[in-house]
N, C-alpha and C positions, 0 to 999 in steps of 0.2 A: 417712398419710405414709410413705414410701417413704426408707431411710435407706440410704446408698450406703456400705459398705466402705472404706475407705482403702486402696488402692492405687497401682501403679507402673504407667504406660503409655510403651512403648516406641514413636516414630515414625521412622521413617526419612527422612530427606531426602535431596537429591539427595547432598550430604557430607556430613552428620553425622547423628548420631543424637539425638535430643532426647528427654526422659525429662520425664514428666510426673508429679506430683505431686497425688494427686486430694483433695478437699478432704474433710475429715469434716464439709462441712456438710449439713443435710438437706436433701432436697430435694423438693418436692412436684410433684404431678404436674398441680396449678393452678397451676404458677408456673415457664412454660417460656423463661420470658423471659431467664433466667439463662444466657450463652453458655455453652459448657462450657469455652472460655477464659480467660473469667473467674474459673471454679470451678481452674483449675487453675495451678501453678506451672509456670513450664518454665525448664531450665537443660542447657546443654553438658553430653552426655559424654564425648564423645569422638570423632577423626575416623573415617571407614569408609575402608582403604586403597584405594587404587586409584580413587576415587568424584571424586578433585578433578579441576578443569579446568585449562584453560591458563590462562585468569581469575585463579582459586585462586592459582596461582603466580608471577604477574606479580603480585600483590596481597602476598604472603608477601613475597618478595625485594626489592619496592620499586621495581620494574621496568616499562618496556611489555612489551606481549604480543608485541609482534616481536623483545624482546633476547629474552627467554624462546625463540621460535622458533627463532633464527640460533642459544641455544649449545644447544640441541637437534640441529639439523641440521647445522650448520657451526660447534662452537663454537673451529677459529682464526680464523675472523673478531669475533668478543667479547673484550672486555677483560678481562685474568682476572679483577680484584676484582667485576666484574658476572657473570662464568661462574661463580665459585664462589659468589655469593648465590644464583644460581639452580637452582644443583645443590646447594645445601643445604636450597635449599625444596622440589626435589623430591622430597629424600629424606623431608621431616619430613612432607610430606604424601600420601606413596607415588603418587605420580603419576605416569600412563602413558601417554607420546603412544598417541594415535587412531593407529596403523598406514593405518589403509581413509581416513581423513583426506591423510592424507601420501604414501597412495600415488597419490591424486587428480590431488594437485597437481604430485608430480611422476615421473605414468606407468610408477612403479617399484615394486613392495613387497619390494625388496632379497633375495628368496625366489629360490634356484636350487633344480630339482629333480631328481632322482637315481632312475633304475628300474634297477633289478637283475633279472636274471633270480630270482633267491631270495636271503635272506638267511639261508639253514641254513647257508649256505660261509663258511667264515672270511676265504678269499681274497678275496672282495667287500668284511667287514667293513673288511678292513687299508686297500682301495682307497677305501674312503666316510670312515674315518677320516680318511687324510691330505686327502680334498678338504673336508671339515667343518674341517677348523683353517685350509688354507689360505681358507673364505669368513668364518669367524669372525676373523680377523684385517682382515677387509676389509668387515667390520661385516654380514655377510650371513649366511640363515638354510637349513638344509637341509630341502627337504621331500624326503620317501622313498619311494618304494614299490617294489613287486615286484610283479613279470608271470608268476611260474611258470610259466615258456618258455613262454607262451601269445601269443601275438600281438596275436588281440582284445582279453585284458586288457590289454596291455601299452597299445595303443593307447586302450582307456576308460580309465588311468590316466592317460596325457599329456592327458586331455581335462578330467578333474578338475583336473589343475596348473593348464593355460590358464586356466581360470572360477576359478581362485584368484588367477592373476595372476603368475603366474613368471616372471621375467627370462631365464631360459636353462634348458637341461636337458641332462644328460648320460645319456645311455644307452650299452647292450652289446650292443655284436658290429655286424656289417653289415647285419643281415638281417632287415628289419621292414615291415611291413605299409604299401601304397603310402600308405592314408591318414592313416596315422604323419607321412610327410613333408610329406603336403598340408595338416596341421592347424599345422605347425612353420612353414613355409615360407608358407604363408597369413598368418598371424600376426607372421612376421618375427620368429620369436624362435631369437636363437643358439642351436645346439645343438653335442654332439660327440661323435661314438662313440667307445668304448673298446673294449680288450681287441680286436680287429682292425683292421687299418690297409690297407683294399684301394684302392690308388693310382687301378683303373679307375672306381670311383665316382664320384672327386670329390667327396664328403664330406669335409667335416673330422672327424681322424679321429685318436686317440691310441692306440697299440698296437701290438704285436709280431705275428711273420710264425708264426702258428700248427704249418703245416703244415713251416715250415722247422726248428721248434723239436723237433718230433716228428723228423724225418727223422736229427737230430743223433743223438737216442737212438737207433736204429736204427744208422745210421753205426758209433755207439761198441760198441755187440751185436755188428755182422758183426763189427768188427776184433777184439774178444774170440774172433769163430770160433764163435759161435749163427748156425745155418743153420735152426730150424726154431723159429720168432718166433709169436708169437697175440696179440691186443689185448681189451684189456678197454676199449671205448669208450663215450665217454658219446653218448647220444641225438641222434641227425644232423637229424633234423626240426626246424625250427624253430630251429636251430643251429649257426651255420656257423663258430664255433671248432671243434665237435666235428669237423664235417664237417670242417676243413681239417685237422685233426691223422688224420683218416680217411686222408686225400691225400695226407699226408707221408708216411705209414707203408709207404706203396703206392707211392708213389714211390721209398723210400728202398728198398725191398726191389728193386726194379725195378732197379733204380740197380746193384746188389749181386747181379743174377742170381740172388734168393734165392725160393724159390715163395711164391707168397700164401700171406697169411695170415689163418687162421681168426680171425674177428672176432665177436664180441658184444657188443650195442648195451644198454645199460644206464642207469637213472637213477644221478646222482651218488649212491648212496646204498650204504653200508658192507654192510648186510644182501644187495641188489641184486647188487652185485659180489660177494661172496662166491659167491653162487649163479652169477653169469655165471663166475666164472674158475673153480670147481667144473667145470663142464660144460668148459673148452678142456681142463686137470689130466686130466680122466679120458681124455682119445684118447688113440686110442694110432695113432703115436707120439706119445707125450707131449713140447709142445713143451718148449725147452731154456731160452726165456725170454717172458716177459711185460710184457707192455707195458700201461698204462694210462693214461686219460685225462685222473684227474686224481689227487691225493693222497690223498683220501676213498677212490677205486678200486681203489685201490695197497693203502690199509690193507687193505681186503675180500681180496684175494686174498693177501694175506700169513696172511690168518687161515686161507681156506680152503686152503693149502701145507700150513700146520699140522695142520689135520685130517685131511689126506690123509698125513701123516705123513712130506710131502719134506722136503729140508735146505737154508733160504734160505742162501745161495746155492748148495750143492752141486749140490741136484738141478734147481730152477731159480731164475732169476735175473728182479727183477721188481723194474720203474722206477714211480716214479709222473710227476706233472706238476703244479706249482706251488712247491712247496718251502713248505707249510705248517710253521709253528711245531713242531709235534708231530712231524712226518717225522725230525728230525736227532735224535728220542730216543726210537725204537723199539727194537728190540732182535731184527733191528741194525737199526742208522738206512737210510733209503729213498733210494738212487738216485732223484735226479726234477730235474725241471727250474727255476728258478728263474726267477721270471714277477716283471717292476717294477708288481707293482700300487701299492706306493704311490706311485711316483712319476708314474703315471697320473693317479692321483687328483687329486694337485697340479699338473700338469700341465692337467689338464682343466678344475680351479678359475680358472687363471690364463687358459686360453682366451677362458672365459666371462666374466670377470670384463675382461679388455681388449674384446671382442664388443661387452658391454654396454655401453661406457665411449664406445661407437666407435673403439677405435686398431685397429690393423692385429695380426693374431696370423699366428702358424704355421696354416698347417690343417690340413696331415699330419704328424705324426711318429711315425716308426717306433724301436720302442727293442729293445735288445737282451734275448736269453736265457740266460742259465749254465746249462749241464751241472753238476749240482751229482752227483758220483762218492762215494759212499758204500759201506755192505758189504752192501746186497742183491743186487749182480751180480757178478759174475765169469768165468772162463773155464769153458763146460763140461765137462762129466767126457766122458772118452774120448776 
């Protein structure tokens, strides 16, 4: 005879968990007749979150499964004493509408997606911030990625959104790969570019005139009386912010009868630029100001001034472009441009979010940029 332990058996069901009670009786192994349900007790422990149905909850609250529905999806159409039984039974039994259910029924999974070129910039994150609160108020969810100025990824990540199911997407700059548009426009799914606004497209399009914003800092250089200008630019490939703040720069010199200017083409990155504005610093004649692409580039070569042992602003004088958070408390604080990323964001939120609704939106809008004058620039010496 074969004598069984007293033990606890744990089963799971579809909602609860049931605990079993096993019997101290003996058991022989001629006598299989005994179910092992019968050998055992079984009693509630407790529910498993998340595991209940809509069933579950029209049962809990007292309800059909269609009021449960409407104050899920629409609950001003539900009476409030029936809205709040049913959100109190979904709270006591952690219950989670089906999403991939819901978006079945109706063609939507309230998901907008978001590609940044990278998320190392702070000036992205401020612009992803305000469009996450403006879709979070409008009950919608952010999915994210980054293309590290890559094209192809850029375009195999819109292609992961799509097979996810995204209502809209927002992307950066003008400048993407033809099958970017053919996978958008196939699809019928609103989109909006940001951070560039070029009228000849005919894209809808949320952004500032790049190269007109550079020209500005240039503009305010000559009238200080800097005749011999150098840039510190971010990477034109794949880029056509950089690229237009290239065109501003050359334009604006042009403009001003001033000779070109030595340019070095850089990633956004602090160490990067250091070394590009090292190399403009060391000619000679060493230019009288510098110019940069973006805030990141601006830090780098204020560092490499430092090393080479000139006087921000004495010996030269050097802008950035964005007006990141950290730029107004340098020492000194950064000459640079002030760019409405967040108003972009929200801006591009509300695009998409009318698009999908069907109403009629803007499609271009073009916004403005501040010259933000601080004490990295000045008049040069002599």
């Amino acid at each position: 005879m074969i004598r069984v332990k007293r033990r606890l058996d744990f089963v799971h069901t579809r909602n609860y968990i049931l605990r079993y009670n096993a019997s101290d009786a003996p058991m022989t192994a001629a006598d299989p007749t005994r179910s092992k349900a019968s050998r055992r007790k079984r009693f509630l422990v407790r529910h498993v979150p998340g595991a209940a149905t809509i069933t579950d909850v029209a049962r809990e609250a007292g309800v059909s499964i269609a009021t449960v529905s409407r104050t899920i999806n629409a609950p001003g159409r539900v009476a409030d004493e029936l809205r709040v039984r049913v959100e109190r039974a979904v709270k006591r039994l952690g219950y989670v509408p089906r999403g991939a259910a819901r978006a079945l029924a109706s063609r939507r999974t309230d998901t907008i997606g978001a590609i940044v070129p990278t998320i190392d910039n702070a000036i992205f994150a401020r612009c992803l911030a305000a469009l996450q609160r403006r879709l979070i108020e409008s009950g919608k969810v952010l999915l994210l990625a980054s293309s590290e100025y890559d094209p192809a990824q850029e375009t195999a990540e819109l292609a992961a959104m799509i097979a996810r199911g995204v209502d809209g997407v927002m992307i950066v700059g003008a400048q993407h790969d033809a099958q970017l548009y053919e996978l958008l426009e196939r699809r019928g799914i609103p989109f909006v570019e940001t951070w560039s606004c070029a009228a000849a497209r005919g894209r809808p399009c949320i952004g500032f005139d790049n190269a007109a914003a550079m020209a500005r800092i240039v503009d305010y250089l000559a009238d200080l009386g800097h005749r011999r200008i150098a840039m510190v630019a971010g990477i034109a490939t794949h880029n056509d912010r950089a690229a237009a703040r290239i065109a501003g720069l050359r334009a604006a010199l042009a403009a001003h009868a001033l000779p070109p200017a030595a340019i070095v083409e850089c990633a956004y990155d602090i160490g990067a630029a250091r070394n590009a504005a090292r190399t403009l610093l060391d000619a000679s004649p060493r230019p009288t100001a510098l110019v940069c692409g973006n805030d990141v580039q601006a830090f780098g070569a204020l560092f490499a001034a430092r090393e080479l042992g000139l006087a921000i602003p004495g010996d030269v004088s050097i802008t950035g472009f964005d007006d990141l958070h950290l730029a107004a408390h340098l020492d000194p604080p950064l000459t640079t441009v002030r760019i409405p990323s967040a108003e972009m964001g929200t801006l591009a939120a509300d695009y998409l979010l009318a698009r999908i609704a069907g109403r009629d939106a803007i499609a271009r809008q073009q916004l403005d940029t501040q010259l933000i004058i601080r004490a990295t620039t000045a008049r040069p010496r002599g």
